[in-house]
ROKOLMI-472213 format. One record per residue (C-alpha): residue in three letters; x, y, z. Coordinates in nm, 2 decimals, decimal comma. Layout:
% residues N
{resn = ALA; px = X; py = Y; pz = Z}
...
END
This chain:
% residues 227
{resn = UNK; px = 0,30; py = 2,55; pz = 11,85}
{resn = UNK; px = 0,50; py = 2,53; pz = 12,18}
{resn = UNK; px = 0,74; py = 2,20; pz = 12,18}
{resn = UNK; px = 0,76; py = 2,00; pz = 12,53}
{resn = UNK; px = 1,07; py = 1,86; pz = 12,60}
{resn = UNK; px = 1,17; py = 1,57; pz = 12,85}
{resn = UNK; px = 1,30; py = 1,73; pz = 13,14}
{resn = UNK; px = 1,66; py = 1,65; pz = 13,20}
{resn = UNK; px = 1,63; py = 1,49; pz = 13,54}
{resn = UNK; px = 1,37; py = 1,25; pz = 13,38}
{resn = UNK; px = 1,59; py = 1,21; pz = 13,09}
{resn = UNK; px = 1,87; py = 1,11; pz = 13,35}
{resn = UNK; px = 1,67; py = 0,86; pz = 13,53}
{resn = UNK; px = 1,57; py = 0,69; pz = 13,20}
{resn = UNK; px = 1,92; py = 0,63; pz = 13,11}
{resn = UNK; px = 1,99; py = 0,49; pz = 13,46}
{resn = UNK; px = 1,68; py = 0,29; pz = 13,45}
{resn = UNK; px = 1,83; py = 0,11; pz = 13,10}
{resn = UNK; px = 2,17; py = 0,09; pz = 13,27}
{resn = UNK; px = 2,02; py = -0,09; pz = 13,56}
{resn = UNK; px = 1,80; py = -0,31; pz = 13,30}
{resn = UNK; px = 2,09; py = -0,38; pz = 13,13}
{resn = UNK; px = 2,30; py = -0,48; pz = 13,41}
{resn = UNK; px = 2,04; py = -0,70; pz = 13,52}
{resn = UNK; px = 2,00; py = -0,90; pz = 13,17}
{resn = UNK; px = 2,37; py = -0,95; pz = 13,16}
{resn = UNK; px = 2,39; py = -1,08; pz = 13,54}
{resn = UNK; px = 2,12; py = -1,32; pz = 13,44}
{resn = UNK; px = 2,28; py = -1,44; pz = 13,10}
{resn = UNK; px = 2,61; py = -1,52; pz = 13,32}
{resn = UNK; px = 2,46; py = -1,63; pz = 13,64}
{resn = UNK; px = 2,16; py = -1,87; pz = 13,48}
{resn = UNK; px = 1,95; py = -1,74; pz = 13,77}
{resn = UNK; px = 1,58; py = -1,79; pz = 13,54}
{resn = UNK; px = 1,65; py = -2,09; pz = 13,41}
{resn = UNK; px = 1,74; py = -2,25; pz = 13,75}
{resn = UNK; px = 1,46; py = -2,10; pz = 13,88}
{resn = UNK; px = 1,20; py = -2,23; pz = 13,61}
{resn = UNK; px = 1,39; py = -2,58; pz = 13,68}
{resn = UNK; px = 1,33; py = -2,57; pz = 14,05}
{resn = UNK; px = 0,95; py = -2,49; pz = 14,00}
{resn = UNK; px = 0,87; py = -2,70; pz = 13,77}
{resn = UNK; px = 0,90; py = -3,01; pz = 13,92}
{resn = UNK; px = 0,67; py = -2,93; pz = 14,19}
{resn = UNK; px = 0,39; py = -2,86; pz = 13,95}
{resn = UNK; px = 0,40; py = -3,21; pz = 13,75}
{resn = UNK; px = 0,39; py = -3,55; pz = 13,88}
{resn = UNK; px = 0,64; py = -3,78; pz = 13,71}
{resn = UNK; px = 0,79; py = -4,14; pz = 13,74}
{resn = UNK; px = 1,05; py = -4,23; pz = 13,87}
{resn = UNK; px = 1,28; py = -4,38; pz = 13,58}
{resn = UNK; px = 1,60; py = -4,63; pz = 13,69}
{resn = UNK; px = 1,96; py = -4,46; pz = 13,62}
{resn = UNK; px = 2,10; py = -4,54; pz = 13,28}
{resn = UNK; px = 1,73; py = -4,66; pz = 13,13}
{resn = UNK; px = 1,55; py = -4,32; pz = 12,92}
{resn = UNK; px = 1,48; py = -4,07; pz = 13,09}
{resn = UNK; px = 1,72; py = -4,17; pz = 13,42}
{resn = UNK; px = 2,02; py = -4,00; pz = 13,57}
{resn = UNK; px = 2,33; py = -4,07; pz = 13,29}
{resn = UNK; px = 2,58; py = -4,35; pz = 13,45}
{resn = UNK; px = 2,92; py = -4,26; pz = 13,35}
{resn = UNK; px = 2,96; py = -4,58; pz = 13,13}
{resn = UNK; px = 2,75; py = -4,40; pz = 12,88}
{resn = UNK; px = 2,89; py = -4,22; pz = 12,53}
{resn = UNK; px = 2,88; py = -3,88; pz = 12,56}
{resn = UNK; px = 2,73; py = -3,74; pz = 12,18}
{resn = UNK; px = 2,83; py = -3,38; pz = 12,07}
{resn = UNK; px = 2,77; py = -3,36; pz = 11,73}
{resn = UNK; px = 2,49; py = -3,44; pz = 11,47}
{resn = UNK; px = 2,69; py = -3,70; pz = 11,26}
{resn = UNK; px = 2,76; py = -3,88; pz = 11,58}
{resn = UNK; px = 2,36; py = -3,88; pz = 11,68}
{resn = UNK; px = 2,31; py = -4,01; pz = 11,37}
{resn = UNK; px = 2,56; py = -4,30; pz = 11,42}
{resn = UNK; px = 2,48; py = -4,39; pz = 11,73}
{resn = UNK; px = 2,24; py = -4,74; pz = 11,80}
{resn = UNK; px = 2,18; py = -4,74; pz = 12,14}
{resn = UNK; px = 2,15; py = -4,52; pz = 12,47}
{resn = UNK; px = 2,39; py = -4,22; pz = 12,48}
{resn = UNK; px = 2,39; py = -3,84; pz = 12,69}
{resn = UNK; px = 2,46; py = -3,51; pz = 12,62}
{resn = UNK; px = 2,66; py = -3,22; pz = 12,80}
{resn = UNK; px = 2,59; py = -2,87; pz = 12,76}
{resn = UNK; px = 2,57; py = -2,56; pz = 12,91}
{resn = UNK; px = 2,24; py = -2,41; pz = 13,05}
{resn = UNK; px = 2,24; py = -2,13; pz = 12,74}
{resn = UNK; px = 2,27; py = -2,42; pz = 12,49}
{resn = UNK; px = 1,99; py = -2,66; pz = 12,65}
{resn = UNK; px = 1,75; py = -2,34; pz = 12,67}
{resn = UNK; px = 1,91; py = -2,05; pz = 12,44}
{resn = UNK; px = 1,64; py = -2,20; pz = 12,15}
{resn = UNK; px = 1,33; py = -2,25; pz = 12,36}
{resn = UNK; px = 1,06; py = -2,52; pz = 12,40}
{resn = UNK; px = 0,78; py = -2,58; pz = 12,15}
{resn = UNK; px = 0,48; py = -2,71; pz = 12,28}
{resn = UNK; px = 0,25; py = -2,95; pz = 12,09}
{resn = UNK; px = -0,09; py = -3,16; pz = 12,12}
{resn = UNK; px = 0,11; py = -3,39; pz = 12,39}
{resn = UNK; px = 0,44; py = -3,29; pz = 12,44}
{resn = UNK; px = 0,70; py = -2,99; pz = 12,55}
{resn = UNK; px = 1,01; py = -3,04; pz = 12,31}
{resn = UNK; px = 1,34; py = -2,86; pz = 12,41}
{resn = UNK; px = 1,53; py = -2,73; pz = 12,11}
{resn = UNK; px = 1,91; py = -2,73; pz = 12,07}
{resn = UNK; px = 2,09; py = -2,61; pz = 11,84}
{resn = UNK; px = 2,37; py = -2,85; pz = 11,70}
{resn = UNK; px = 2,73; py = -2,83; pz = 11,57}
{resn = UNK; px = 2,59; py = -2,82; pz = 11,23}
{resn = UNK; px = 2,32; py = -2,52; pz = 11,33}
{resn = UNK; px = 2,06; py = -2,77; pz = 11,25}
{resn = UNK; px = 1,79; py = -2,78; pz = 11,56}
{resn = UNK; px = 1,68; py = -3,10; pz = 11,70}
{resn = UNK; px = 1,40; py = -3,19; pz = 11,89}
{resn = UNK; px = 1,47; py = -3,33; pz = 12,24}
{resn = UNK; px = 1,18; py = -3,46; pz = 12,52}
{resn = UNK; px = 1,36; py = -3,37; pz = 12,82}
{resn = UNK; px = 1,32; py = -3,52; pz = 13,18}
{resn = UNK; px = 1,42; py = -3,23; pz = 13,35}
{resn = UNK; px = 1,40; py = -3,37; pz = 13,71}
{resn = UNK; px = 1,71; py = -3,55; pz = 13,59}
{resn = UNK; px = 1,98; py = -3,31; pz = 13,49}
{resn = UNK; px = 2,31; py = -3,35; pz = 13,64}
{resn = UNK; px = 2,53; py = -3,03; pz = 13,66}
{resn = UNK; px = 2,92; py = -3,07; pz = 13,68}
{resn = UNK; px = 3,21; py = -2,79; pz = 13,67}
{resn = UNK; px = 3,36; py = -2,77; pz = 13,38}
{resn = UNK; px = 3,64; py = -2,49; pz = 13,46}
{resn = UNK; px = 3,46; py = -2,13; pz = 13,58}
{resn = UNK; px = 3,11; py = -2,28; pz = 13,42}
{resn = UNK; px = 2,86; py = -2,53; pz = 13,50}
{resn = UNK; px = 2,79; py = -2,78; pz = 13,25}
{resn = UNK; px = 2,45; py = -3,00; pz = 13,26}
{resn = UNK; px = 2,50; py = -3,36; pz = 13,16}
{resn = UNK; px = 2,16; py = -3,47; pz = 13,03}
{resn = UNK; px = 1,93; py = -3,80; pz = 13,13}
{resn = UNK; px = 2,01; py = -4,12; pz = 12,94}
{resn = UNK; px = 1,87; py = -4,12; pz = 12,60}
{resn = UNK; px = 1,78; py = -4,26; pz = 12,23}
{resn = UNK; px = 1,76; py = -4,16; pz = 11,89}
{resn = UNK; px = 1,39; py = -4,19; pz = 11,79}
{resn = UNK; px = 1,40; py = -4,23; pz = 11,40}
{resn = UNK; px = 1,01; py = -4,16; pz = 11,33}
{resn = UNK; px = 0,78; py = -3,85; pz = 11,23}
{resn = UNK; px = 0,70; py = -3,62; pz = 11,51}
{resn = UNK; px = 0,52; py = -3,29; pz = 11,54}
{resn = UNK; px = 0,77; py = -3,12; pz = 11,68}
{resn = UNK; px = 0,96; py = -3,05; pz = 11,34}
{resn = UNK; px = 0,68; py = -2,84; pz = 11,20}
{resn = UNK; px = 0,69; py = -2,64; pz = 11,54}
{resn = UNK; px = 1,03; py = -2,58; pz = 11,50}
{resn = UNK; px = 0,99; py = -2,47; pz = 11,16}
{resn = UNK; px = 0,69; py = -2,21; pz = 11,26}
{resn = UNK; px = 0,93; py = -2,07; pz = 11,54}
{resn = UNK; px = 1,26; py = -2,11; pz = 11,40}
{resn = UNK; px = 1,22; py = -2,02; pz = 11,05}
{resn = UNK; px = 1,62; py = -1,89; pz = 11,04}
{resn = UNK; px = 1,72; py = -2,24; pz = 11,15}
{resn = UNK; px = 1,74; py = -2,56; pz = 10,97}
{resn = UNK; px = 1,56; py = -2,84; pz = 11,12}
{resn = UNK; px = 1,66; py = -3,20; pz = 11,20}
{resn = UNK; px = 1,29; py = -3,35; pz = 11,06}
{resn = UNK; px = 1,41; py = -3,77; pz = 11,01}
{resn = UNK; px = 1,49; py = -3,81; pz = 11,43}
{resn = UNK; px = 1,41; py = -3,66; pz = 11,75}
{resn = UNK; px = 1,59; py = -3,73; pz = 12,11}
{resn = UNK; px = 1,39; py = -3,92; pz = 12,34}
{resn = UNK; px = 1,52; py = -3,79; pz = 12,70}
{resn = UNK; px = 1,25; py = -3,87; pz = 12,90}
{resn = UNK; px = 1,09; py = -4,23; pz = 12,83}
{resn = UNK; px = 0,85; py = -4,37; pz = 13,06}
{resn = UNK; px = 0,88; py = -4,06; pz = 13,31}
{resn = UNK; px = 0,68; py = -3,85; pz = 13,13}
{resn = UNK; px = 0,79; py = -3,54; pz = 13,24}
{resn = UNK; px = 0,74; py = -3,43; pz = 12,86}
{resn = UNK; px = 0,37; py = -3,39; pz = 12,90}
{resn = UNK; px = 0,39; py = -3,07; pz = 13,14}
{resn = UNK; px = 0,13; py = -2,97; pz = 12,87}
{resn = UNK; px = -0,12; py = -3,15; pz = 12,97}
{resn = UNK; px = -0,11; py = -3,02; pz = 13,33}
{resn = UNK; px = -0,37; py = -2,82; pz = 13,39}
{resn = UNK; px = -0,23; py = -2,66; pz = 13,71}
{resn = UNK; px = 0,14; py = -2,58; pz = 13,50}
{resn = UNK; px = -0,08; py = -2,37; pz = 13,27}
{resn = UNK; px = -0,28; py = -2,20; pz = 13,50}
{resn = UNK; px = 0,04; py = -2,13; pz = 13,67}
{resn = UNK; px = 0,21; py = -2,02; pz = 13,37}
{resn = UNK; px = -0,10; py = -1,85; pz = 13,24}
{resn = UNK; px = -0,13; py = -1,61; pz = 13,56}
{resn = UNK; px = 0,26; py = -1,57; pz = 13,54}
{resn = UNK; px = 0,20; py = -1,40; pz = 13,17}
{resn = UNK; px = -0,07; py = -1,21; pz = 13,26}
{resn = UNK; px = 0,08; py = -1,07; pz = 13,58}
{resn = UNK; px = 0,48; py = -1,01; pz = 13,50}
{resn = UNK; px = 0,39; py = -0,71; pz = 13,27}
{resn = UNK; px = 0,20; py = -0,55; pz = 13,44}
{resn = UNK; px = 0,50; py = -0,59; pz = 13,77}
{resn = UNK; px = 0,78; py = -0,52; pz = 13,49}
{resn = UNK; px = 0,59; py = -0,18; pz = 13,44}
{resn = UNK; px = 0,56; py = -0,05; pz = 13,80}
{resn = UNK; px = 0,86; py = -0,20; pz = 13,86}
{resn = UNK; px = 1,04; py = 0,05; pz = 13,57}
{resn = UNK; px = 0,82; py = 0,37; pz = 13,68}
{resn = UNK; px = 0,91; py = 0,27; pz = 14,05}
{resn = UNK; px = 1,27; py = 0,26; pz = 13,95}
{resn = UNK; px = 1,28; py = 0,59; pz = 13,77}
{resn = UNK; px = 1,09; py = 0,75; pz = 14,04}
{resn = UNK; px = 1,35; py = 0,59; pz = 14,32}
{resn = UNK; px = 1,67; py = 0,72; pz = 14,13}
{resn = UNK; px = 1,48; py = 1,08; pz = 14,12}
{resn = UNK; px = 1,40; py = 1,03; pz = 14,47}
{resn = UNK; px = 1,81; py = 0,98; pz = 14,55}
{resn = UNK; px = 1,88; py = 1,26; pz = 14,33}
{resn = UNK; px = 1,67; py = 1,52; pz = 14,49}
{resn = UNK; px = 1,81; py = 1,44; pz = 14,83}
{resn = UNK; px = 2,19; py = 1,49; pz = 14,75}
{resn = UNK; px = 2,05; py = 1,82; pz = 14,58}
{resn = UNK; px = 2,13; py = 1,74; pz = 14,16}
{resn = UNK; px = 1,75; py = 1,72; pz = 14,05}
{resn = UNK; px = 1,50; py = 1,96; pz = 14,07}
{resn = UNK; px = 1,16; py = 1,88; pz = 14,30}
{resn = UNK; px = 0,94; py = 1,69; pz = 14,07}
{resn = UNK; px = 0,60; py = 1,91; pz = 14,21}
{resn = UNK; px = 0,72; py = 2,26; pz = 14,31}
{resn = UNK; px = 0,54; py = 2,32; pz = 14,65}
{resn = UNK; px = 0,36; py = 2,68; pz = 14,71}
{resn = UNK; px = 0,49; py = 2,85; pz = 14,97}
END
């Protein structure tokens, strides 16, 4: 039984094509460019209220504590806000339940807590050669919720913080981007579609770098014209 093997220009223009993938993932890990993106879009899909600076879900003034760890969330009794860096707001994903998108974060203690974000008011500084986001005012919300079995069911490496929950987003309701039937169409066509693009885009790719490679003379034709 005769055994095909890859020819080696193809095999040569996979390995570029990972490269290139590669390259791309890390540009995006340093550079934030998705996340920024998703932050931009979505408030133009969801109608949310306007909330006062310094009340839930508002801008944080500067007179508020700024919480890092889990012992302090635990101590605190009253408003606070957060800073972090893009990867550790959205590293860990959302869960989405019956009424409500809940950002998880991972804390000092690798526990994950449950935070319902009011993205529309996210503040980024500089903090050296990175941005930092400092997060709308919020509360410790000592109460059941459903987003510590979510976590579980997603997260089962993690421990979960399951007695409290952040509340980041109050009155705006920003939180309930679930319940917005146009952000799931949206996201729904975005799902169904970005495969499919991701696949031509990787054949296209590999076909490109052949393409170069033929015109500068290192790679055979692909179809071998009769004369």
């Amino acid at each position: 039984m005769r055994v095909k093997r890859m020819r080696w220009d193809m095999a040569v223009c996979l390995m570029l094509l990972s490269l290139t993938v590669f390259g791309i993932m890390k540009l995006n890990d340093k550079t934030e460019f998705l996340n920024k993106a998703l932050d931009r879009m979505e408030p133009y899909l969801n109608q949310v209220t306007e909330v006062s600076d310094g009340e839930i879900g508002g801008y944080a003034t500067k007179d508020l504590p700024r919480l890092e760890t889990e012992e302090e969330l635990r101590e605190s009794d009253g408003y606070f806000t957060m800073e972090m860096t893009s990867g550790q707001l959205y590293n860990m994903g959302t869960v989405m339940g019956k009424e409500n998108c809940w950002n998880v974060v991972k804390l000092d203690s690798d526990r994950l807590v449950a935070i319902k974000l009011n993205k529309n008011k996210l503040q980024e500084v500089k903090d050296g050669n990175r941005d930092k986001l400092i997060l709308p005012t919020g509360v410790c919300v000592h109460e059941d919720s459903e987003a510590y079995a979510l976590m579980r069911k997603w997260n089962e490496n993690y421990e979960v913080v399951d007695d409290f929950y952040i509340d980041m987003d109050g009155m705006a309701d920003y939180s309930t981007t679930v319940l917005s039937d146009k952000m799931m169409g949206i996201l729904l066509v975005i799902e169904c579609i970005l495969p499919i693009v991701a696949f031509a885009g990787m054949i296209g790719t590999i076909f490109f770098y052949h393409w170069i490679g033929v015109k500068i003379g290192i790679f055979p034709p692909i179809f071998n014209r009769k004369k």
